[in-house]
C-alpha positions as CSV (number, residue, x, y, z in Angstrom):
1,X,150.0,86.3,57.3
2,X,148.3,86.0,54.1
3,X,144.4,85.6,53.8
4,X,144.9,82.2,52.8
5,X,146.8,81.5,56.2
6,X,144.1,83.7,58.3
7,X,141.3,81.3,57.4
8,X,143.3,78.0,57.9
9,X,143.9,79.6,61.5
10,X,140.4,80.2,61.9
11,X,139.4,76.8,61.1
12,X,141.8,75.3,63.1
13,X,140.3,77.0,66.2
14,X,136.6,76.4,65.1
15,X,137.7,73.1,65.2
16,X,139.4,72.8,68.6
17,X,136.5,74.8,70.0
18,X,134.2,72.4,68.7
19,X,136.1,69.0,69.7
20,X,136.8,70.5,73.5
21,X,133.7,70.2,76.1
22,X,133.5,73.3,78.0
23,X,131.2,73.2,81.3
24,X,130.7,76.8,82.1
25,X,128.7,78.0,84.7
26,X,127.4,81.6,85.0
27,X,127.9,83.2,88.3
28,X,125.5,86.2,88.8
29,X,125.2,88.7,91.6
30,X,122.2,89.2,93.4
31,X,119.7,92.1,92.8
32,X,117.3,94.3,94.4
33,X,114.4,95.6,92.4
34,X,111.5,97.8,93.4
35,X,108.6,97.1,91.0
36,X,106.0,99.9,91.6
37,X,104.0,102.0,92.8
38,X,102.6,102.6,89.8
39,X,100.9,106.4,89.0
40,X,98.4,106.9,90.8
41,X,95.9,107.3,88.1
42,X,96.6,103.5,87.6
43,X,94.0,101.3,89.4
44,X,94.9,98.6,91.6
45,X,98.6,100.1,92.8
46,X,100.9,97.8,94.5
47,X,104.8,98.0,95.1
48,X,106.7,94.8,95.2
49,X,110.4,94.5,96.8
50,X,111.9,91.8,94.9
51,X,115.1,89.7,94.7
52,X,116.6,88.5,91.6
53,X,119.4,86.1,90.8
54,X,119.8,86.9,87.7
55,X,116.6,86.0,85.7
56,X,115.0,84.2,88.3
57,X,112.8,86.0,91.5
58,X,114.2,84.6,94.4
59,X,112.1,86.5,97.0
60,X,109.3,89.4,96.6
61,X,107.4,91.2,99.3
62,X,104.5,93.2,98.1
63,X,103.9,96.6,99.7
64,X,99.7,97.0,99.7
65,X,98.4,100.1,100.5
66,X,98.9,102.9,98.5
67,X,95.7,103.3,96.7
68,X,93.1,102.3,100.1
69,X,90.0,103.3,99.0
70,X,88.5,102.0,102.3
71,X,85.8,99.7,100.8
72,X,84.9,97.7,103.7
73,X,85.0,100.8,106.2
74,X,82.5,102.3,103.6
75,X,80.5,98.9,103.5
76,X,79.9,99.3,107.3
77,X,77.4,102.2,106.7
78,X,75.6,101.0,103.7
79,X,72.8,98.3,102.7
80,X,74.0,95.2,100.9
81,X,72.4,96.5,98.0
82,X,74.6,99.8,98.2
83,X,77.9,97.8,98.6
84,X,76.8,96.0,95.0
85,X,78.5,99.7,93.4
86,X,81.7,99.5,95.4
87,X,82.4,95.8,94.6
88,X,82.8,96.9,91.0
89,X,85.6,98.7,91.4
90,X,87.8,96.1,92.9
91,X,88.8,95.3,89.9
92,X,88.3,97.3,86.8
93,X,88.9,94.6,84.3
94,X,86.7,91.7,85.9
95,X,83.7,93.4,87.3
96,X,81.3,90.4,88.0
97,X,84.3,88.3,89.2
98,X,83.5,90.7,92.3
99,X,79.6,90.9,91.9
100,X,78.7,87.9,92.0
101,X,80.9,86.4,94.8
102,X,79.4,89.1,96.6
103,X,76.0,88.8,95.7
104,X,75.9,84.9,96.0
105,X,77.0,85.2,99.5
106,X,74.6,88.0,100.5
107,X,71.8,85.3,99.2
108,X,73.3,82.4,101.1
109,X,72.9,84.1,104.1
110,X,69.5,85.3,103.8
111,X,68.6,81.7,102.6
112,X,67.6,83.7,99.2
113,X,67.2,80.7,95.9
114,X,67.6,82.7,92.6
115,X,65.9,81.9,89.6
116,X,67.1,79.2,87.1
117,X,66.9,81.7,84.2
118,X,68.9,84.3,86.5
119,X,71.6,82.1,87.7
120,X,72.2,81.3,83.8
121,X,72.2,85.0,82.9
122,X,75.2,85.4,85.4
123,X,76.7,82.9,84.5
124,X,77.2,84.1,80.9
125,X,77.6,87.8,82.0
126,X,80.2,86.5,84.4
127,X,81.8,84.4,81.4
128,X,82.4,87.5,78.9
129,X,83.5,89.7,81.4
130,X,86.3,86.7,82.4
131,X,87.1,86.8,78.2
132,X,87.2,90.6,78.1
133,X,89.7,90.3,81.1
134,X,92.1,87.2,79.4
135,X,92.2,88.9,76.4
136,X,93.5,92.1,77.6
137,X,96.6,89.9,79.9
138,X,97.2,88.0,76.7
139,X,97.7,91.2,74.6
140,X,99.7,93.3,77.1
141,X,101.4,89.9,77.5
142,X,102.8,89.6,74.4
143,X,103.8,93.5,74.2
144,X,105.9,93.3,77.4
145,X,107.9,90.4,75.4
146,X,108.0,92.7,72.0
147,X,105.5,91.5,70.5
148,X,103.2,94.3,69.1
149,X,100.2,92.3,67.2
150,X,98.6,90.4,69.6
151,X,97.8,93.5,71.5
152,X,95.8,95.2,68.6
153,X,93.8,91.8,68.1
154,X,92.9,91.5,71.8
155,X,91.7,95.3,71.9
156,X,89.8,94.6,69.4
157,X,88.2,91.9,70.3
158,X,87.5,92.6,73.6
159,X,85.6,95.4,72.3
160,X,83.1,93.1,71.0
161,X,82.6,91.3,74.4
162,X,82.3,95.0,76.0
163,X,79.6,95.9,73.7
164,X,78.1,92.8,74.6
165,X,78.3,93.4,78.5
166,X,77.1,97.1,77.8
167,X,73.7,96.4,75.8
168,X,73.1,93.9,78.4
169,X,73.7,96.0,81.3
170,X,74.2,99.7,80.6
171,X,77.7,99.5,81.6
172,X,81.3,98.2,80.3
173,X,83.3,98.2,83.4
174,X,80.8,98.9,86.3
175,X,77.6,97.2,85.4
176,X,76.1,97.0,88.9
177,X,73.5,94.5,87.2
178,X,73.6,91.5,90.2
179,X,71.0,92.0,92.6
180,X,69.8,89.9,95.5
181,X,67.8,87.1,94.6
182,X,68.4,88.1,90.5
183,X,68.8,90.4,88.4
184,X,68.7,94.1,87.4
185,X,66.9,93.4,84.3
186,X,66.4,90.7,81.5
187,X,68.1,90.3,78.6
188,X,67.1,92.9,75.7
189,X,65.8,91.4,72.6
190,X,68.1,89.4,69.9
191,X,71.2,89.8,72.8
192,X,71.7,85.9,72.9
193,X,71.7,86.2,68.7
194,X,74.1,88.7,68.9
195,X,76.4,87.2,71.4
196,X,76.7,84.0,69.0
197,X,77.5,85.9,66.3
198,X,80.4,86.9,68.6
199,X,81.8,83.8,69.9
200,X,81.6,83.0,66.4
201,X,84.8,86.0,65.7
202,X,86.6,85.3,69.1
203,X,87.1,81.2,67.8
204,X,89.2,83.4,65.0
205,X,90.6,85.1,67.5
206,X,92.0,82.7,70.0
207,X,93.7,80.7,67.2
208,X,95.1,84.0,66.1
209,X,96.7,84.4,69.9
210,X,98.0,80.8,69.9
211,X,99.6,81.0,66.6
212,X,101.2,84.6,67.6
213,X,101.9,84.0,71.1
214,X,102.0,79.9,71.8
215,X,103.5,79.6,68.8
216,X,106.4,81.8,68.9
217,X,109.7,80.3,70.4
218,X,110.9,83.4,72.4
219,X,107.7,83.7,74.1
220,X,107.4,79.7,74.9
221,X,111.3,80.8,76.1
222,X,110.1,83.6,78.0
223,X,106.9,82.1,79.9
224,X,107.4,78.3,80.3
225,X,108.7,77.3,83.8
226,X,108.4,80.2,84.9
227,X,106.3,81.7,88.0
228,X,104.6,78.2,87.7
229,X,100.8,78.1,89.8
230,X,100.8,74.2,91.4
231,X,97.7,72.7,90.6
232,X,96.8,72.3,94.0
233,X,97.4,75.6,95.2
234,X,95.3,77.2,92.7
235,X,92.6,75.0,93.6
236,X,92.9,75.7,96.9
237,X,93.1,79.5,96.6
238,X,90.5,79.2,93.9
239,X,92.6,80.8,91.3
240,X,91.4,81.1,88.1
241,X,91.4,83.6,84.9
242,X,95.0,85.4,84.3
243,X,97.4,84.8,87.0
């Protein structure tokens, strides 16, 4: 057949193809995955047994466990002040998210009421450390999806909020600052300056994520719809942050 006669077939297909309706359905066969453990060197292990169909997680049991550290055993023998330095270490990335939910309970029961100025310094402490957290998901994020960028951008700026948290506190990820009924120290001179001059970069810097990540089609294919948080379970559960 000549060339001629090869493209006149072709088009004759591509045509047919394109007049018939096809209604195809993709069958898939189920799947086992084990997600985990991690190395042991990584904080916060956790296996997770979970059941695909296809894409889509079906079923998942997590497997706790295999990184006990024993915190509340170890809280049994210590002051409240004491258990202030294990609290930390729940979670590396979010600090004060465990602090202070300690500390605020440890004050409620002792009918403790904090000062005004205090319960403002938390607050923002509490607020950066959050940031420093979000930025990191939204960075590794975006490199489990293949894209590289975002990741850079958030380490970066994250290190900005970390300096903050350190020359407030003496410490990036275990500040131990809370204390019951305030604080571990004031604020150090020209830190509130300073910490406008960095909300100032991170504006620059969340319109940089949305435009990488929000505004890229395979992520918005990747992430929307899935593993969806109701509204009302997360304000049951009190979620918040990067979940």
């Amino acid at each position: 057949m000549t060339m001629l006669g090869d493209r006149q077939q072709l088009s004759y297909i591509a045509s047919q193809a394109a007049d018939a309706r096809l209604n195809l359905e993709l069958e898939t066969e189920g799947m086992t995955l084990n997600i985990g453990p991690q190395h042991p060197a990584t904080h916060g292990t956790l296996r997770i047994i979970a059941r695909l169909d296809g894409e889509q997680v079906v079923w998942a049991e997590p497997a706790c466990g295999y990184m006990h550290r024993g915190y509340e055993k170890l809280a049994e023998v210590r002051t409240f002040p004491q258990v202030t330095t294990l609290v930390n270490r729940i979670d590396w990335l979010g600090s004060f998210a465990n602090e202070v939910p300690f500390i605020l309970a440890a004050e409620k029961l002792m009918g403790i009421e904090v000062p005004t100025r205090a319960q403002y310094i938390r607050t923002i402490l509490f607020e950066l450390s959050r940031i420093a957290n979000v930025s990191l998901f939204l960075g590794d994020l975006g490199v489990q999806l293949g894209a590289i960028t975002p990741v850079f951008l958030a380490f970066r700026d994250r290190e900005y909020v970390l300096n903050l948290i350190e020359s407030a506190t003496g410490g990036r990820f275990h500040p131990n600052f809370d204390r019951i009924g305030g604080l571990k120290d004031d604020l150090p001179a020209g830190w509130i300056d300073e910490t406008r001059a960095v909300m100032k970069k991170l504006r620059n810097f969340c319109d940089q994520i949305e435009d990488l990540l929000f505004g890229n089609e395979i992520f918005q294919s990747r992430t929307r719809g899935i593993g969806v948080i109701p509204r009302d379970v997360a304000l049951q559960y009190g979620l918040s942050g990067a979940n």
